[in-house]
Wavefront OBJ file of the C-alpha trace (Angstrom):
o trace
v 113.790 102.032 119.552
v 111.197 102.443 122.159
v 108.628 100.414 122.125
v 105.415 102.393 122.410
v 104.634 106.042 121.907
v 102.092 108.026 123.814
v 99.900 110.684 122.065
v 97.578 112.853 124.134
v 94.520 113.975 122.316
v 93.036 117.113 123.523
v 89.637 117.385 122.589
v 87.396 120.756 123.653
v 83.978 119.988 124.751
v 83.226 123.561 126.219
v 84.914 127.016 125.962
v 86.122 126.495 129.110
v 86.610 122.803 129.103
v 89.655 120.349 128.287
v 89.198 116.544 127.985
v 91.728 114.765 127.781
v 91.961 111.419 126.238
v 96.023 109.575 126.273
v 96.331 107.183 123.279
v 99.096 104.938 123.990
v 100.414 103.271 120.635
v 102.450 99.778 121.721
v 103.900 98.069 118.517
v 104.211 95.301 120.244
v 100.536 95.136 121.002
v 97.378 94.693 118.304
v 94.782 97.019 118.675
v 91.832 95.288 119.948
v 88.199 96.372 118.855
v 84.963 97.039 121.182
v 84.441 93.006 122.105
v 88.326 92.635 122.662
v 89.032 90.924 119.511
v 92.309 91.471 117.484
v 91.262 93.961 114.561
v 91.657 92.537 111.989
v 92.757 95.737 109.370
v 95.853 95.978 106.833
v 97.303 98.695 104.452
v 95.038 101.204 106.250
v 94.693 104.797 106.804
v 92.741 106.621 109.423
v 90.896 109.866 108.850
v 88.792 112.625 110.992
v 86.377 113.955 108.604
v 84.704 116.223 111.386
v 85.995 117.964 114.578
v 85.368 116.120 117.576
v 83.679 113.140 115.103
v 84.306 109.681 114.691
v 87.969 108.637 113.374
v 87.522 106.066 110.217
v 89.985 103.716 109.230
v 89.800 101.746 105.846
v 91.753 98.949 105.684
v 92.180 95.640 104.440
v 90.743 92.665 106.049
v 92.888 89.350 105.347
v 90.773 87.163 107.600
v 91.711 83.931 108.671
v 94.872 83.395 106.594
v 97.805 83.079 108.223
v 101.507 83.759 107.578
v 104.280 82.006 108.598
v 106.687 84.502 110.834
v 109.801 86.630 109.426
v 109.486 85.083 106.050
v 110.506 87.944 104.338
v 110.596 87.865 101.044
v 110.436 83.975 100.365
v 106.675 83.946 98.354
v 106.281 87.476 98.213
v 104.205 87.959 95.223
v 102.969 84.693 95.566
v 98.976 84.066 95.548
v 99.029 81.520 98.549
v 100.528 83.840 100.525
v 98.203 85.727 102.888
v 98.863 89.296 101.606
v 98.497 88.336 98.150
v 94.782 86.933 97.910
v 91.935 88.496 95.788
v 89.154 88.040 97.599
v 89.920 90.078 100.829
v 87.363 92.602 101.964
v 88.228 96.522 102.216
v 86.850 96.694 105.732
v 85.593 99.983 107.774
v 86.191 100.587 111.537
v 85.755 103.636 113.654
v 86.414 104.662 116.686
v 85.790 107.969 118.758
v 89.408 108.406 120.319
v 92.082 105.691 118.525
v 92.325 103.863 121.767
v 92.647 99.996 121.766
v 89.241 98.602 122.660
v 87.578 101.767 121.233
v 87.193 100.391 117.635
v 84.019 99.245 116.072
v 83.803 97.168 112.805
v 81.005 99.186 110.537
v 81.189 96.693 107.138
v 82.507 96.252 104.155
v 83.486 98.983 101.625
v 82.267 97.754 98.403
v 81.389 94.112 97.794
v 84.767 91.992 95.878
v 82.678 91.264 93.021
v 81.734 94.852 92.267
v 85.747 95.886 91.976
v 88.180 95.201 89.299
v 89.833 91.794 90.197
v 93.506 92.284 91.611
v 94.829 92.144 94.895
v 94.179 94.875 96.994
v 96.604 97.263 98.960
v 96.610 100.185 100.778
v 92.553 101.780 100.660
v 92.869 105.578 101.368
v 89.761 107.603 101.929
v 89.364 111.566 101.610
v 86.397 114.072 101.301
v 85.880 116.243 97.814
v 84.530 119.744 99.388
v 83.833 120.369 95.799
v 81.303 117.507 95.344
v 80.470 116.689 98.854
v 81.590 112.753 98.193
v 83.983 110.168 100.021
v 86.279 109.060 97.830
v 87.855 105.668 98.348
v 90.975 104.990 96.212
v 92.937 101.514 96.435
v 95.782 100.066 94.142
v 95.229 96.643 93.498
v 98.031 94.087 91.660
v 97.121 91.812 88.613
v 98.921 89.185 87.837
v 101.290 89.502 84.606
v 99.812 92.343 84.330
v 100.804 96.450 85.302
v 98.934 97.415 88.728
v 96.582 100.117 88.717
v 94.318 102.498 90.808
v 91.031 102.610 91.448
v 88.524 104.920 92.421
v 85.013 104.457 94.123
v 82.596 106.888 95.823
v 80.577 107.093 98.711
v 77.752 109.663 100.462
v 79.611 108.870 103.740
v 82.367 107.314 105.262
v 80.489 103.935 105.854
v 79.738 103.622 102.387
v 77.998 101.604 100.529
v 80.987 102.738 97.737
v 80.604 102.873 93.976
v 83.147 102.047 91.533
v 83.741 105.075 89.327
v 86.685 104.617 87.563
v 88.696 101.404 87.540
v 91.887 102.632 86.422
v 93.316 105.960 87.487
v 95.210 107.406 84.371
v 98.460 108.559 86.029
v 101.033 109.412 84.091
v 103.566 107.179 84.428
v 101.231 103.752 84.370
v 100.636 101.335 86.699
v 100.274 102.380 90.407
v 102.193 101.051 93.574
v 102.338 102.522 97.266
v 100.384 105.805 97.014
v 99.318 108.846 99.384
v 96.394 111.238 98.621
v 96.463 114.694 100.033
v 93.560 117.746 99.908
v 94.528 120.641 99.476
v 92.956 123.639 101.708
v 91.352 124.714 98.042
v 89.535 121.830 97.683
v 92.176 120.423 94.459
v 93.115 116.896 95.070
v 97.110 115.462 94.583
v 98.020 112.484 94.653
v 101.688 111.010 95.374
v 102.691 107.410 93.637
v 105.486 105.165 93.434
v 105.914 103.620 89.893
v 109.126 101.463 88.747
v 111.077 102.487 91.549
v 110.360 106.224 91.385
v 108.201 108.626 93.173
v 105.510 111.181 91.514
v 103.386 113.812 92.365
v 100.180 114.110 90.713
v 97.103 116.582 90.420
v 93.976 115.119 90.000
v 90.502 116.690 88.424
v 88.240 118.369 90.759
v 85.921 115.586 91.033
v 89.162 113.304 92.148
v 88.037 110.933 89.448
v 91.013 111.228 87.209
v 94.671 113.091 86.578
v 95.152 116.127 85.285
v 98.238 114.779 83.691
v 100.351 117.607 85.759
v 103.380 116.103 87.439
v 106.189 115.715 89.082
v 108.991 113.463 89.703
v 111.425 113.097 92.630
v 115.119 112.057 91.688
v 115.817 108.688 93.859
v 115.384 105.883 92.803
v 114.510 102.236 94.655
v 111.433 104.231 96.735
v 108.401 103.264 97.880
v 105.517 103.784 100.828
v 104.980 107.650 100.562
v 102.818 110.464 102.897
v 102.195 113.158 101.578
v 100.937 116.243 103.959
v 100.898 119.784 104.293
v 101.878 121.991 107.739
v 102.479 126.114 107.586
v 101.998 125.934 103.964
v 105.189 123.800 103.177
v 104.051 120.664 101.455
v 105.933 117.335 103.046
v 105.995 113.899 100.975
v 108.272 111.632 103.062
v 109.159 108.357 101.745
v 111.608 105.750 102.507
v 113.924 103.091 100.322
v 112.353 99.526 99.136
v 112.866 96.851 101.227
v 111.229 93.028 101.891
v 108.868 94.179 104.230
v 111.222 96.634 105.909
v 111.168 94.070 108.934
v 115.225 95.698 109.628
v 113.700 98.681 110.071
v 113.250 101.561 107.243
v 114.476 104.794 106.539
v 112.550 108.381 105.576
v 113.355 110.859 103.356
v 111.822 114.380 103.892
v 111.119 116.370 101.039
v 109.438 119.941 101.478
v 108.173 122.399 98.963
v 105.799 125.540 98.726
v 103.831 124.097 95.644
v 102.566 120.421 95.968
v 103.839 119.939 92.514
v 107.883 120.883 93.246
v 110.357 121.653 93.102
v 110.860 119.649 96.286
v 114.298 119.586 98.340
v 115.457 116.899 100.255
v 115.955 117.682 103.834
v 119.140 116.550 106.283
v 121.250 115.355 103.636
v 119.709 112.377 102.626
v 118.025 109.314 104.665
v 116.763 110.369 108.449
v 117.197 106.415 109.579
v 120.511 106.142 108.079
v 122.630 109.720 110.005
v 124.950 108.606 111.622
v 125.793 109.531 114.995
v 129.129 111.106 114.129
v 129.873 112.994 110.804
v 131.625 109.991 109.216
v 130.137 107.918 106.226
v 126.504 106.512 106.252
v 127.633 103.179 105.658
v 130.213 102.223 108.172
v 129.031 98.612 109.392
v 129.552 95.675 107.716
v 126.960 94.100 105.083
v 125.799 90.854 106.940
v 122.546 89.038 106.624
v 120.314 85.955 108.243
v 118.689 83.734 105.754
v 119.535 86.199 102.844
v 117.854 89.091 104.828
v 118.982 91.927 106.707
v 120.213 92.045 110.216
v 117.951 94.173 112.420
v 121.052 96.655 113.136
v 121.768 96.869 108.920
v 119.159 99.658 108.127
v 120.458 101.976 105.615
v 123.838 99.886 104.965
v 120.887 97.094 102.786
v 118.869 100.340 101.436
v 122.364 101.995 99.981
v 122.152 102.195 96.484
v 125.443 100.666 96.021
v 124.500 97.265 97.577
l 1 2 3 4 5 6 7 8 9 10 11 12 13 14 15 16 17 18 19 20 21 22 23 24 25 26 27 28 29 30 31 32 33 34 35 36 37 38 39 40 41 42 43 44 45 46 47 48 49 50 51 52 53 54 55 56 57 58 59 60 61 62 63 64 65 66 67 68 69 70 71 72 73 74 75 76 77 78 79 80 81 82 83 84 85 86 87 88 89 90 91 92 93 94 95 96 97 98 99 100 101 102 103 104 105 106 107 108 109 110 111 112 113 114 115 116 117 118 119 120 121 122 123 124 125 126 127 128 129 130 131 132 133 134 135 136 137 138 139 140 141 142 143 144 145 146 147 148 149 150 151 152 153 154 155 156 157 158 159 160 161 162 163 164 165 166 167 168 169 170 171 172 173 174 175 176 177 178 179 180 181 182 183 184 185 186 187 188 189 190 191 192 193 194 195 196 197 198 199 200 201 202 203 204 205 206 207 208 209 210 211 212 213 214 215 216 217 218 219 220 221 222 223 224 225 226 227 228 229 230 231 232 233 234 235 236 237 238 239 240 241 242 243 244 245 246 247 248 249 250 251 252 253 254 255 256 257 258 259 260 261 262 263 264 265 266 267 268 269 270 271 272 273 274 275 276 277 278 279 280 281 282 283 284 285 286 287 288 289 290 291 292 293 294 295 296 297 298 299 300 301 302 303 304 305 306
């Protein structure tokens, strides 16, 4: 696994020229913001709503909790625990190149009283050409109770947001890890993991609510999709539920030429888990530390016969 990735960003400031800025993406690094402080942002997603304009990322802001290292699962769920608290803030940074050091904190999205109590994951932002409006959607867990999706609105990226609708009405109930995509037509999808499966759903044209037109994927056990389009082919990629994946995770590809299927599920099966040789997927043994998975398991703890 190598340990950081560099992406070169080429933006065009003249017709005749290139500058280029090199993004170098270290996982074992934090991304620091404009005073050299750790940024402090969870769940997030980052967005370019203009060319050459500021990138946004909404995320979640845990604060000064702290968790204890490679836990795992032990607590997960658990309200003491760091991820699991109700009163974090959906924060907003931007920066004008992704580069550690670049990123400044511009506030709070919408204030925790004026959202429907829960605990809040994943914030995803995206523009509605149709209605010329941000719109900030965010699952958020209740306890005892099914999760749901919410949906707020916004003038511009930096908010101040608006609740508009406190619980999305997809389909198949609830809501866990979810992906929204825009299509070049302006009509809003979004993709959603719900009792171990994976969904595709078109929403209204304000983005407010579901159209109630679907459709579902065949695994089963899946969670933390994308969902993107490239040459016309639509892409959701996904991978298999694990205890904060910290083995490592694996991604299935699925393309289609409709965002609502049929999809087909490309290279056989899980891209983390093809094996070198043409033998079976699963050739090491099951072993575990502490009742999780050794960092060299991978796809041998996400087979569905284990």
């Amino acid at each position: 696994m190598k340990n950081f990735l560099s992406i070169l960003l080429n933006v065009f400031l003249f017709p005749l020229f290139i500058h280029t800025t090199q993004v170098v993406i270290n996982n074992l690094e934090p991304r620091l913001d404009v005073n050299g402080v750790i940024i402090d942002a969870h769940d997030g997603s980052i967005q370019q709503f203009e060319k050459n304009g500021l990138y946004y990322m909404h995320a979640m802001q845990y604060g000064l909790c702290k968790e204890p290292p490679n836990y795992g699962c032990d607590g997960a769920g658990m309200s003491s625990r760091c991820g699991f608290q109700m009163n974090h803030n959906i924060s907003i940074w931007s920066s004008p190149n992704l580069t550690s050091g670049s990123w400044s904190y511009v506030g709070n999205a919408i204030d925790v009283a004026d959202r429907p109590a829960g605990v809040v994951f994943r914030p995803h932002l995206v523009y509605n050409p149709i209605t010329k409006l941000y719109v900030l959607f965010w699952n958020y867990m209740r306890w005892n109770l099914p999760s749901l999706y919410a949906v707020a609105i916004a003038d511009t990226p930096n908010g101040p947001f608006r609740l508009i609708n406190p619980a999305l009405n997809v389909s198949r109930g609830g809501g866990g890890d979810f992906d929204i995509l825009v299509d070049d037509d302006g009509t809003g999808y979004i993709v959603y993991s719900q009792n171990y499966y994976m969904s595709v759903e078109q929403l209204t044209p304000d983005f407010y609510y579901s159209t109630g037109k679907s459709y579902m994927f065949e695994e089963y056990f899946v969670e933390a999709p994308i969902f993107m389009k490239k040459n016309n082919i639509y892409y959701a990629l996904f991978g298999w539920c694990c205890c904060y994946c910290m083995q490592g995770s694996g991604i299935l590809v699925h393309t289609a030429n409709n965002p609502l299927g049929p999809y087909t599920l490309q290279a056989d099966g899980d891209l983390a888990c093809e094996p070198k040789s043409n033998t079976s997927k699963t050739v090491l043994p099951l072993t575990s530390i502490s009742g999780l998975p050794t960092p060299n398991q991978g796809c041998e703890f996400h087979n569905v016969n284990t």
